[in-house]
C-alpha positions, -999 to 999 in steps of 0.1 A, spaced: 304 491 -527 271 476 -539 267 437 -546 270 449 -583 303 464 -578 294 501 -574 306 530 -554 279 546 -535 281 577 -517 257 576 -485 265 615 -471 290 641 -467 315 634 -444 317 667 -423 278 657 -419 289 625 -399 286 626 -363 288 595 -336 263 586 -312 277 559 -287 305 553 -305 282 546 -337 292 562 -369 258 580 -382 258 594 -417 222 622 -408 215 612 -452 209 578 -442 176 586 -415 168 615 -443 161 592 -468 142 564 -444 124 592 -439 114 606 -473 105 570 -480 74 574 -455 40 585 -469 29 617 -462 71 627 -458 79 661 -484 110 668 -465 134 657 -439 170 667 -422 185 651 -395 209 671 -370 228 657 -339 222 671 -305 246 667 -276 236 643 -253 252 633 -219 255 594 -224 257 589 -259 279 619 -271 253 628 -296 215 616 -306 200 623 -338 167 644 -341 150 649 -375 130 681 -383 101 667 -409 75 684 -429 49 666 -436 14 664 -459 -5 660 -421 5 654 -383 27 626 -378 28 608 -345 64 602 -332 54 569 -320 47 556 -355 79 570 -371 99 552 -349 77 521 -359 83 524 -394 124 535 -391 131 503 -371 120 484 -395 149 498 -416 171 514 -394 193 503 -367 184 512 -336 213 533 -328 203 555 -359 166 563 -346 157 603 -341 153 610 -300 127 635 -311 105 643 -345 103 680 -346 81 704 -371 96 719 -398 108 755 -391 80 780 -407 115 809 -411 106 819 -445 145 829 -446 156 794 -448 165 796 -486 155 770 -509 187 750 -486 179 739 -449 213 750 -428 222 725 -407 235 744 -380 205 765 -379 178 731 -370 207 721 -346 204 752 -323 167 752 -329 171 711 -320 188 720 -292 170 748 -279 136 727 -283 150 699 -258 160 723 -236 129 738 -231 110 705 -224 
């Protein structure tokens, strides 16, 4: 509930994942994101990870190249640290996307991008 008494919805629930025993609604980061200049789009998937369970990683498109560095500087000034993307990828050029991003799809490509590093 707001201060003013009202029901907000923050994400979809089967979107909800947990990173070090931190619940992370992926809408949340999204939005930080969206808020930044130069931001058109964003979606944030998890990716396993050995210590935490899962890590968030956001795929962003973006009016010009974004260094990784300063995202993080502007997201900790409104996120919790927890809720900060381990990695700022590009966002897919697969014109058979659709007009809605799947979130399994950027998760495999999430995943298969950290692998290859």
């Amino acid at each position: 509930l707001t201060p003013e008494g009202w029901l907000q919805v923050v994400g979809r629930r089967d979107n909800r994942f947990i990173s070090g025993g931190e619940n992370i609604q992926p809408e949340a980061i999204e939005e930080a994101l969206q808020r930044l200049p130069d931001i058109l789009q964003a979606v944030v998937v998890p990716v396993p990870d050995p210590e935490f369970g899962q890590r968030p990683v956001a795929f962003i498109e973006a009016l010009m190249p974004l260094a990784p560095a300063d995202l993080q500087a502007s997201l900790k000034a409104e996120l919790p640290a927890f809720m900060l993307p381990m990695a700022y990828l590009d966002w897919p050029q697969d014109p058979h996307t659709g007009l809605k991003p799947s979130r399994q799809n950027l998760q495999i490509l999430a995943q298969q991008h950290l692998n290859s590093i």
